[in-house]
C-alpha positions in Angstrom: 284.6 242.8 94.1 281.5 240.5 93.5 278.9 241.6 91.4 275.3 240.6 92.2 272.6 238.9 89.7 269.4 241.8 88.4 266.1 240.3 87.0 264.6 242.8 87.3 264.2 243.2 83.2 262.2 240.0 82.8 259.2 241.6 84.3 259.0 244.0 81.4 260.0 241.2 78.6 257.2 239.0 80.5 254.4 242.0 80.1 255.3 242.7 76.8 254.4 238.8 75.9 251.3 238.3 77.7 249.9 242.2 76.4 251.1 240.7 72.8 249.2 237.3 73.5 246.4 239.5 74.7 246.2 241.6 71.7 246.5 238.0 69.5 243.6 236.6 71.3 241.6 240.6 71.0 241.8 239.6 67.3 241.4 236.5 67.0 238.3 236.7 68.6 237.6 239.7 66.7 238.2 238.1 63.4 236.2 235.1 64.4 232.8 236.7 65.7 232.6 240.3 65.3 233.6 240.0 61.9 231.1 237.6 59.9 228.4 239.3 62.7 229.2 242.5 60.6 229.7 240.4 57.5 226.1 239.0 58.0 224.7 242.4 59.1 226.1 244.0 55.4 224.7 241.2 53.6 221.2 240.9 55.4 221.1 245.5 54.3 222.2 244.1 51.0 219.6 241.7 50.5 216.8 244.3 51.7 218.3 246.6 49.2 217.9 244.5 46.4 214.8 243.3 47.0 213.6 246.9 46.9 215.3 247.3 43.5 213.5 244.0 42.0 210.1 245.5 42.9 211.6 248.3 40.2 212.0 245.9 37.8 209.0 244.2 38.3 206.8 247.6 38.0 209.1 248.3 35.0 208.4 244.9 33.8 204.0 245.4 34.2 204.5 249.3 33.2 206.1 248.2 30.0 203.5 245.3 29.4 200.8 248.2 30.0 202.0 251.2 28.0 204.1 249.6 25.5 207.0 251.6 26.0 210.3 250.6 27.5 211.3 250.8 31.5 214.5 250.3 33.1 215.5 249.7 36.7 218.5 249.4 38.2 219.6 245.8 40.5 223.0 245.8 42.7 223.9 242.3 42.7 226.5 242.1 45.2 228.1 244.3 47.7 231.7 244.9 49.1 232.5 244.9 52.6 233.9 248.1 54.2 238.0 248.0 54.8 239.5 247.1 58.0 242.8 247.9 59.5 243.5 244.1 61.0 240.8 242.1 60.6 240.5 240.2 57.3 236.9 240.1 54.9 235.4 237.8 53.1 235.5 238.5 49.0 232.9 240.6 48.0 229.0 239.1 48.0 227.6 238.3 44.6 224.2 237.4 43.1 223.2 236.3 39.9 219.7 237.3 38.0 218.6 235.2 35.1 215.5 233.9 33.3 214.3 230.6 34.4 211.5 228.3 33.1 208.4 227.6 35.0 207.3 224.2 35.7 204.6 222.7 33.4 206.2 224.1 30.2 206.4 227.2 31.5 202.9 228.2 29.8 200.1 230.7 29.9 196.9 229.9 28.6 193.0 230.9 28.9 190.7 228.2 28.2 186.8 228.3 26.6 187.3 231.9 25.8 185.2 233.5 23.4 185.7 237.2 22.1 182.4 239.1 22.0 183.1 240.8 18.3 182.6 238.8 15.7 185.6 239.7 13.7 187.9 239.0 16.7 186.4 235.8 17.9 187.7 234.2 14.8 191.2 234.1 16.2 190.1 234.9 19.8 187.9 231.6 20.3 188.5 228.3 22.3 192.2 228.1 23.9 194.9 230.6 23.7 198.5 229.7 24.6 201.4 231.6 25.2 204.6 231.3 26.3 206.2 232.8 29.5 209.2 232.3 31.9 210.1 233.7 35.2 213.0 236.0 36.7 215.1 235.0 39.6 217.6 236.8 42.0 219.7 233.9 43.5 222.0 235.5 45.8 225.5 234.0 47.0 226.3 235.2 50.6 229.1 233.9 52.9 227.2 234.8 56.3 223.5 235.7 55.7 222.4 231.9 55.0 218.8 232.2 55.5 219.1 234.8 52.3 215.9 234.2 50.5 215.7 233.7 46.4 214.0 236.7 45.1 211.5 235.6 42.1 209.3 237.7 39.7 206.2 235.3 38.1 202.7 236.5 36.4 202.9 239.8 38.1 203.8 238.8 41.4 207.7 239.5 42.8 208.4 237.0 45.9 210.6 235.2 48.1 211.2 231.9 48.2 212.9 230.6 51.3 214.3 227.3 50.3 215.2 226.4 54.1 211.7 226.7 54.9 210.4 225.7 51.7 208.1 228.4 51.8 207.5 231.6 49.9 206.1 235.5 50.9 204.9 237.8 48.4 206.4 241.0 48.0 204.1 242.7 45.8 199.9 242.1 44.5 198.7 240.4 41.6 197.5 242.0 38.3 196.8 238.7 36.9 193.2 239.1 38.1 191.7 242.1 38.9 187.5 242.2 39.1 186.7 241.9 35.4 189.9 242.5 34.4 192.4 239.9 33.1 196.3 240.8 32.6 198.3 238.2 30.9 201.8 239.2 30.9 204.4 236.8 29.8 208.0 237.0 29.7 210.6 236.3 26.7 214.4 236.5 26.3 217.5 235.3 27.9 219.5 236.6 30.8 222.0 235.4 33.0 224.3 238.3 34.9 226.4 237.6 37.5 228.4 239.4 39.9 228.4 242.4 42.1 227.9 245.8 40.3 225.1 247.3 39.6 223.5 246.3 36.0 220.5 247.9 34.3 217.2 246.0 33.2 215.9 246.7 30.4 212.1 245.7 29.6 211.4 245.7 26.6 207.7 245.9 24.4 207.4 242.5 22.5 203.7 243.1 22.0 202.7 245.9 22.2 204.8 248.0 20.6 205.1 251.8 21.4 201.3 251.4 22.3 198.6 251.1 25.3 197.5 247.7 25.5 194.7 246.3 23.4 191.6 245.4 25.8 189.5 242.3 24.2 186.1 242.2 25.5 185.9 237.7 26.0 183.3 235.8 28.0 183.0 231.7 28.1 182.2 229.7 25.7 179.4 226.9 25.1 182.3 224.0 26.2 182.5 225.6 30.1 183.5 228.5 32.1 186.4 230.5 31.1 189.7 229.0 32.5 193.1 230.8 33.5 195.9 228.3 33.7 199.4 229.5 34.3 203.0 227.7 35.0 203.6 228.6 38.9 206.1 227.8 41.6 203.9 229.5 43.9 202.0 227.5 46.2 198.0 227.3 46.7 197.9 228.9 49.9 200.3 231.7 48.3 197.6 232.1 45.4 194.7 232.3 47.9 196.2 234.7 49.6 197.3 236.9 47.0 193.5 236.5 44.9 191.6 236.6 48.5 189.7 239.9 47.2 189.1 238.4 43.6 187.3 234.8 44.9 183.7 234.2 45.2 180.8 235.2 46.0 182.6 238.5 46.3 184.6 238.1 42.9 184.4 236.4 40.0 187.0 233.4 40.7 184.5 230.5 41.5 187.5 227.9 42.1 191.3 228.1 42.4 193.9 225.2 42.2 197.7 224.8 41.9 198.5 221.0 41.5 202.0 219.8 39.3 203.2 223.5 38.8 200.0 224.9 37.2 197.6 227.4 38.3 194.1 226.8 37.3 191.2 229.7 38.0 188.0 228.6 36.9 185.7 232.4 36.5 182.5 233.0 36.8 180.5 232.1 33.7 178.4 234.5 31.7 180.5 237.3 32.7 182.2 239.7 30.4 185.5 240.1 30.9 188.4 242.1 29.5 191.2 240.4 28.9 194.9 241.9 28.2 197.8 240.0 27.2 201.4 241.3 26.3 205.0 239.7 25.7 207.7 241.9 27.4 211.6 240.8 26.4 214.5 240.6 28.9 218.0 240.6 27.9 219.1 238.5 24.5 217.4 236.7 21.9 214.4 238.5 22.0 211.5 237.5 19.5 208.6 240.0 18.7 205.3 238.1 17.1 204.1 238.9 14.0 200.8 239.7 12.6 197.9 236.6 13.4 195.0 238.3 12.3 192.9 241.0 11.2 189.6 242.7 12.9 187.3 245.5 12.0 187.1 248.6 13.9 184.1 250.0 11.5 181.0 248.3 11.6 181.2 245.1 8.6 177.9 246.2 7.5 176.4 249.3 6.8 173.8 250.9 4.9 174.8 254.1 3.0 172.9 256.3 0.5 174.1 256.8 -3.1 176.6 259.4 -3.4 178.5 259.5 -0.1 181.2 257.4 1.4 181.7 255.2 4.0 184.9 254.5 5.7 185.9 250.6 6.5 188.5 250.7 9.2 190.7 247.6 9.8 193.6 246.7 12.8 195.7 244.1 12.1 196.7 242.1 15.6 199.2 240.1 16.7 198.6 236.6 18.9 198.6 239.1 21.9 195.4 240.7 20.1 198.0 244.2 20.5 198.3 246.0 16.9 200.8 244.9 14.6 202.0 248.1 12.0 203.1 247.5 8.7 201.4 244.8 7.8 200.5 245.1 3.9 196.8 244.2 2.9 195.1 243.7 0.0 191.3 244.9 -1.2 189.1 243.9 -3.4 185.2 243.6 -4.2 182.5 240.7 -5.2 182.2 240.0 -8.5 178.8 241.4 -8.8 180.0 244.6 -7.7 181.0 247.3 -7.7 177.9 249.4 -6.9 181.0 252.0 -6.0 184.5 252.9 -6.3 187.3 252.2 -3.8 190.2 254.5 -2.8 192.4 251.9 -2.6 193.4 248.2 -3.5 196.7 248.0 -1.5 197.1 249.6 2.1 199.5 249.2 4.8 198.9 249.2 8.6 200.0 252.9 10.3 201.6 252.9 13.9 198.3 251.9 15.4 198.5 248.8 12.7 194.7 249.9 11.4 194.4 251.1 7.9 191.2 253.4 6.3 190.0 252.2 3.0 187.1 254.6 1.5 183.9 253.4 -0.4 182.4 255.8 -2.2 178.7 254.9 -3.2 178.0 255.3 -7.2 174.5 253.0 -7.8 172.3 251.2 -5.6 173.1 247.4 -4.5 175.1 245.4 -2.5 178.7 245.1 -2.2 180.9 243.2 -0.5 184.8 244.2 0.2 187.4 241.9 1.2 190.6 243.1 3.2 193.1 240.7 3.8 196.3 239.8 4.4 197.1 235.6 3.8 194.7 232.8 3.4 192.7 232.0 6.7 188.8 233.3 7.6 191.1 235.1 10.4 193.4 237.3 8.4 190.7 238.2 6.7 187.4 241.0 7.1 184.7 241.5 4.9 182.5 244.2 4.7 179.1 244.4 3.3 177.6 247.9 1.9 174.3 248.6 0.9 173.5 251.5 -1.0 170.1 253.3 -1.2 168.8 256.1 -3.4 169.7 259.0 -2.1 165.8 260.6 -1.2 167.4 261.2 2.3 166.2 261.1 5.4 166.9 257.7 5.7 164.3 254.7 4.3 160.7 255.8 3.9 158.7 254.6 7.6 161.6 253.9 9.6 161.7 255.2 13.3 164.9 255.9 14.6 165.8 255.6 18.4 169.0 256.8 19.2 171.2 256.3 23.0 174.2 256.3 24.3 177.3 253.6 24.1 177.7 253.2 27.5 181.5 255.2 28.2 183.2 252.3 30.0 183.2 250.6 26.2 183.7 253.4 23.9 187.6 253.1 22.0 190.1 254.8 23.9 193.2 254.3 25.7 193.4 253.8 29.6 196.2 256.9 29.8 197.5 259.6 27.8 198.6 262.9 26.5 195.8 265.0 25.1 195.3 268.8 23.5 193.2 270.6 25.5 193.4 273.4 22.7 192.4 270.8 20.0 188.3 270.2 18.9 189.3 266.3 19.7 191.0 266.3 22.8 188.4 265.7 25.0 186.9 262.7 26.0 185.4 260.3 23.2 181.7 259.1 23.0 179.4 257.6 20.8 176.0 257.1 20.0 174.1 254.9 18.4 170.7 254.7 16.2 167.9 251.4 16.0 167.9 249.9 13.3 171.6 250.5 13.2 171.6 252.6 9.5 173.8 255.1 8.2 173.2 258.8 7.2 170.2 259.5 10.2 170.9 262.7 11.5 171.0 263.3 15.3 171.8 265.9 16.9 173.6 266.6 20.4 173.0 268.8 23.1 174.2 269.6 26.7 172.0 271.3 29.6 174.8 273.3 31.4 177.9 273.9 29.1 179.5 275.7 32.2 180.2 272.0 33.1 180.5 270.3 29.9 180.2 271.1 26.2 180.6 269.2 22.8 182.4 269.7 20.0 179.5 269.6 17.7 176.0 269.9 17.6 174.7 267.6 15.1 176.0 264.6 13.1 175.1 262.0 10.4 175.3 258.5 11.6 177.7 256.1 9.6 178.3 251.9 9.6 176.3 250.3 12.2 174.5 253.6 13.0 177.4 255.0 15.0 178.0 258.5 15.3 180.8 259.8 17.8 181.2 263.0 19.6 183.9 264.6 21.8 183.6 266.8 24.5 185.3 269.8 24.9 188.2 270.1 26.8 189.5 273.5 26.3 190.9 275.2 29.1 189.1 272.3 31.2 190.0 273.6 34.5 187.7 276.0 34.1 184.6 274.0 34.1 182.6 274.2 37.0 181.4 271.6 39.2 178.1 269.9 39.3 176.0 267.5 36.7 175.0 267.9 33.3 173.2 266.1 30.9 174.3 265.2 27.2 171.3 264.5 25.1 171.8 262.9 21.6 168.2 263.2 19.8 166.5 262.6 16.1 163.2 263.0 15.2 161.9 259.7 17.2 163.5 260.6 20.1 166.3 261.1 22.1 168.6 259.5 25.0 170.7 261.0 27.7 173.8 260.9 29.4 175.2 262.1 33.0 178.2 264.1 33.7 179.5 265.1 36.7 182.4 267.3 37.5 183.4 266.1 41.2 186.7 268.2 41.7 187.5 270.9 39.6 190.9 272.4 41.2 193.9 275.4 39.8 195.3 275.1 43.3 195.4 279.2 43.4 194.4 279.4 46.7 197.5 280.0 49.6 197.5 276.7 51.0 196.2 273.2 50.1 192.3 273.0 48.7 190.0 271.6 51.9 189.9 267.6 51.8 193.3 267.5 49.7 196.2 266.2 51.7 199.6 265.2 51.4 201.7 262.5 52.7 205.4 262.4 53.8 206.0 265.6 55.2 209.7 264.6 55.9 212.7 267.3 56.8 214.4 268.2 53.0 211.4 269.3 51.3 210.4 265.1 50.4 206.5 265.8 50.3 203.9 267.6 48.4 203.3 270.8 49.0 201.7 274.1 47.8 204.3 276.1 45.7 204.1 279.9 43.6 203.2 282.1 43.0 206.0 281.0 39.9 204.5 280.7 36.2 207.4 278.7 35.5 206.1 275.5 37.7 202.2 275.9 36.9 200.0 276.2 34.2 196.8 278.2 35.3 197.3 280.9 37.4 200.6 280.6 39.3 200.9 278.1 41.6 200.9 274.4 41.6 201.5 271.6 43.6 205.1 270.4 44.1 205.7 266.6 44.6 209.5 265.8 45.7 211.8 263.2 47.3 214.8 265.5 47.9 217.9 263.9 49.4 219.7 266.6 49.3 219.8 267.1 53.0 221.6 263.9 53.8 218.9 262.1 55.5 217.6 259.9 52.4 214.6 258.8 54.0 213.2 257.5 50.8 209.9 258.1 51.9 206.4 258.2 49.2 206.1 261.2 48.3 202.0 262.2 47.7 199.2 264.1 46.9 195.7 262.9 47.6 192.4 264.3 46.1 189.0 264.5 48.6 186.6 261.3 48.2 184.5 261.2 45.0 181.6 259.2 45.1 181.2 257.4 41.6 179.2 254.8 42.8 176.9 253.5 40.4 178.5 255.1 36.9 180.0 253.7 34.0 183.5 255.7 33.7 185.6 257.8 36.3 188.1 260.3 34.5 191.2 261.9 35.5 192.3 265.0 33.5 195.8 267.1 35.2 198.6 268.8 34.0 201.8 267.6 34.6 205.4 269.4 34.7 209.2 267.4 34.9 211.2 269.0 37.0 212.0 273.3 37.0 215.0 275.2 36.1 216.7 273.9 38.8 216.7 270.4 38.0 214.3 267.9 37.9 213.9 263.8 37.7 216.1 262.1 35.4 215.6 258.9 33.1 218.5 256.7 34.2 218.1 257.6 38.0 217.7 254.0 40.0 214.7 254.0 41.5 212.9 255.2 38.5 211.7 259.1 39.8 208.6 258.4 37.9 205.2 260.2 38.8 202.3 257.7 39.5 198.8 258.1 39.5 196.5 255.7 41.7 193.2 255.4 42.5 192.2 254.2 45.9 190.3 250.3 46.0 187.2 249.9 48.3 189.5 248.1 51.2 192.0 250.7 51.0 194.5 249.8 48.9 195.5 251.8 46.1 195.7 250.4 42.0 198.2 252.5 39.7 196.6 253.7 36.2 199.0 255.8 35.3 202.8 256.4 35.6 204.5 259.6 33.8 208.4 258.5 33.0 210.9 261.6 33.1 212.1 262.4 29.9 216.3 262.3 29.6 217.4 266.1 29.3 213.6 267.9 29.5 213.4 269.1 32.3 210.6 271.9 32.3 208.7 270.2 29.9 204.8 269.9 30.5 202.0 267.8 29.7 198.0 267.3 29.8 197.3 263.5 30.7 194.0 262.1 30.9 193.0 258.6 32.8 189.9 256.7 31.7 189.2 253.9 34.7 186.5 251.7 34.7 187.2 249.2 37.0 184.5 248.4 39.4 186.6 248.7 42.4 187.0 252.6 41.6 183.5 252.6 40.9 182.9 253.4 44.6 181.6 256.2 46.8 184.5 256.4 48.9 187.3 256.5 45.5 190.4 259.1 45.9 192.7 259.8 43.7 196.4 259.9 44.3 199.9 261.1 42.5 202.9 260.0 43.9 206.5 260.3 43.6 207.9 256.8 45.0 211.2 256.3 46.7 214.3 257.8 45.5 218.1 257.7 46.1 218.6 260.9 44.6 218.1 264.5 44.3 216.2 267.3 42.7 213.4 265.0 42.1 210.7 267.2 42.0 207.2 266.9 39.6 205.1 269.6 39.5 200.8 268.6 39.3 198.0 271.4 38.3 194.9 271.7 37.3 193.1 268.8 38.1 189.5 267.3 37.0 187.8 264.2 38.5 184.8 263.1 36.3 182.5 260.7 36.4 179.8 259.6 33.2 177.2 257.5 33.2 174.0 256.3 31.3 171.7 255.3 34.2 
């Protein structure tokens, strides 16, 4: 029997090969394209990502410069690919952050600068110079080659795009800001690489666990006053970011970046206020020491015999930011003493002043000497005279008295106050001519449903000063309208306007008329009306809640905000912002070592429609349900407007529970016109 031939198996073997080579090529061409497109598309979120987490750090870095207190953020520096079945990844992404130098000996410096007092302008004369460096994301992708470099310089967080050789800012300036001049320079060493997450920590060099010191400066007899700072941002940049600040609208008459330098030449005869600070990143951190000594009490004053007179000193660092514990001597003339002195040896408190009294025992001249090293600037001297004590001050004298104007009176920009204590409202300070001690004045208000004082009369002191407070208690029960404060002695008298623009408890069932809110997102991530709950308010029973939730899954991360009606303030000195503020409820709240920060901001809104920040409350690690009072003193022109609002805002957030709770708010304005 013959048997006959079957092939009919190769078809199968044959279909098996060319589905196998099919399947080879699937991923090959998979592996080759889809791949690095999804490689690419990772690293490109990535980049966007971290770019949002360097604007943290860069707020944290100007927060810190401003408040004097410590701010973290949080940067991812690389990420990981998802897993694949088949296909193969690339190794993870990386990036590296790390202090840099900036060209031109990476220097800030202001130029024919004169400080208005005395005292000061010994140290604060001519040119100062300080040293500063710049912050740099560099990050190291394997698909996403047009990556930018992400770079944080003078205020200013941008992208350079070395392909392109150009650069886009990311955030404003505060370098320059109408009269205002911010300095902030950068020390310390860093240099992390990698891809998880790692904290930044910016920490207060000068100042120290304190507001800012504000110098009032102005040119000098050698020129206009002159900003030149170490750049690797271009002109164009520059113009672009100072556009609002340049002349005739501004006070920036020319602008210049040639060889890595920055030059602004301002407007002269101008008084400005200049801020410096030194904020340290990473390692080898070095804090300044003390540079010089001011007074804060008039140098000369004329007191009777018997009484005392107070001579107030604050030691300063080359920032012109206090400087504590600093030891000083005291002593008086040779001549003297025409009185006795409480001490001979102080040292500078947390605020770096010190209080020496003088009490008067015979008539004369004296002169006291406070010191701390050899040099006319670590040194004050102050000169008392002292009169018989017939009172009333010298026989035919005519005393005139007015108002400091508020927008120079002491006082920090932000910050918790008492409204239960007799001086926890807002500082003033009046002023006699000739400028003697011991007149008597006396103060008076014409509506103390809208504002009161915490005294009625007073006896001048150095310089002819006499302050006063007004009274804050229970505050958000003042009424709305204008008052005037009259300070007056027997020559005459001087007043001053106040004006109560938004008094608000929020009691009412829904938001105020002309408040609104911004936001409104699904999950609760807005600001809202809440109550009636005592636990989350503090007059009455309701507040407003402001909350990035992301608890529902759908992390929008979204502002969160609450925006007063307009207040015109156009034409006054000062613009006040008192509110209480509460950290989370008993459900949770923000917490300290989120990333974003959950902080609560507090903004006022610019003429063009921006909005500056002048104040920022940090959530306390495990206080949830605490509450404070804050007051905001602004005097910047451009919230000196008739259009201003104020906002509070609760920026973007990755987490949840978030919440701030905001009540009782007042919107003030003073003025002396």
């Amino acid at each position: 029997m013959r048997l006959h031939r079957d092939d009919r198996a190769v078809t199968a073997q044959v279909g098996a090969v060319l589905l196998l080579g099919f399947l080879v090529v699937a991923l090959s061409v998979y592996q080759a394209a889809v791949v690095p497109m999804e490689t690419e598309q990772t690293e490109f979120r990535h980049n966007q990502q971290v770019q949002g987490e360097l604007q943290d750090v860069r707020n944290a870095i100007v927060g810190t410069a401003t408040t004097g207190r410590t701010h973290s953020a949080l940067v991812t520096l690389g990420t990981r690919f998802p897993g694949r079945v088949v296909a193969v990844n690339p190794p993870p992404a990386s990036g590296t952050l790390s202090m840099k130098r900036l060209p031109s000996g990476s220097q800030a410096s202001i130029q024919n600068v004169e400080a208005h007092d005395d005292e000061t302008k010994e140290y604060v004369t001519g040119t100062l110079s300080f040293p500063t460096a710049g912050l740099v994301y560099s990050p190291d992708y394997t698909r996403y080659g047009a990556a930018p470099t992400t770079k944080f310089e003078n205020t200013v967080l941008y992208n350079n795009f070395s392909d392109s050789n150009t650069s886009r800012a990311l955030t404003e300036q505060r370098l320059v800001e109408d009269r205002t001049l911010s300095v902030v320079t950068l020390d310390g060493n860093i240099s992390r690489g990698g891809v998880d997450p790692v904290s930044v920590d910016a920490r207060a060099l000068s100042p120290e666990s304190m507001s800012v010191r504000t110098v009032a400066v102005t040119n000098s007899s050698s020129g206009p006053l002159v900003l030149k700072i170490s750049t690797d941002l271009s002109e164009p940049t520059w113009r672009r970011l100072l556009e609002d600040e340049m002349a005739p609208d501004g006070h920036v008459q020319s602008l210049l970046v040639a060889g890595g330098t920055l030059t602004l030449e301002l407007e002269p005869g101008v008084t400005y206020n200049l801020k410096t600070s030194r904020v340290g990143i990473g390692r080898d951190l070095t804090a300044p020491g003390e540079r010089y000594l001011t007074g804060v009490s008039s140098t000369r004053a004329t007191i009777r015999n018997g009484t005392t007179y107070e001579m107030v000193v604050e030691a300063r660092d080359e920032y012109s930011n206090p400087e504590s514990g600093v030891e000083l001597t005291v002593s008086d003339d040779a001549d003297g003493p025409n009185g006795g002195l409480s001490q001979t040896a102080v040292t500078t408190d947390g605020e770096g002043q010190a209080r020496i009294l003088y009490q008067a025992q015979g008539t004369g001249t004296d002169s006291i000497t406070i010191s701390f090293g050899p040099g006319a600037e670590r040194r004050v001297v102050f000169d008392v005279t002292v009169i018989s004590n017939s009172g009333g001050g010298p026989p035919g004298v005519t005393y005139t008295p007015s108002w400091t104007a508020p927008d120079t009176t002491p006082g920090s920009g932000a910050g918790t106050f008492d409204p239960t204590s007799q001086s926890g409202g807002i500082d003033l300070e009046a002023t006699v001519s000739p400028k003697d001690a011991n007149v008597d004045v006396t103060f008076s208000t014409n509506d103390s449903g809208i504002v009161s004082l915490n005294r009625s009369t007073a006896t001048t002191g150095g310089g002819g000063r006499v302050a006063v407070t007004t009274d804050s208690g229970q505050y958000w029960s003042a009424g709305t309208g204008t008052a005037a404060l009259t300070v007056s002695t027997d020559d005459g008298s001087d007043s001053l306007t106040v004006e109560n623009h938004i008094v608000e408890q929020f009691e009412s069932g829904s938001l105020p008329p002309g408040w609104t809110k911004t936001a409104d997102r699904p999950g609760n991530n807005d600001a809202r009306l809440v109550g009636p709950n005592t636990e989350t308010s503090n007059s009455g029973s309701r507040s407003v809640r402001i909350v990035n939730d992301h608890g529902n899954g759908n992390n929008d991360e979204t502002n969160a905000a609450l925006v007063s009606p307009d207040v015109d303030a156009a034409g006054t000195d000062l613009l006040t912002v008192e509110y209480w503020v509460q950290q989370g409820d008993s459900q949770g709240g923000p917490e300290s070592d989120d990333s974003p920060p959950e902080d609560l901001i507090v903004e006022y809104r610019r003429p063009g429609g921006g909005w500056t920040e002048v104040d920022r409350v940090a959530p306390q690690s495990g206080q949830n349900q605490d509450s404070w009072f804050r007051r905001v003193r602004i005097d910047n022109a451009n919230a000196l407007h008739d259009t201003v609002a104020i906002r509070f805002r609760q920026p973007a957030s990755t987490a949840d529970g978030d919440r701030w709770y905001v009540d009782d708010v007042r919107i003030t304005t003073l003025s002396t016109e």
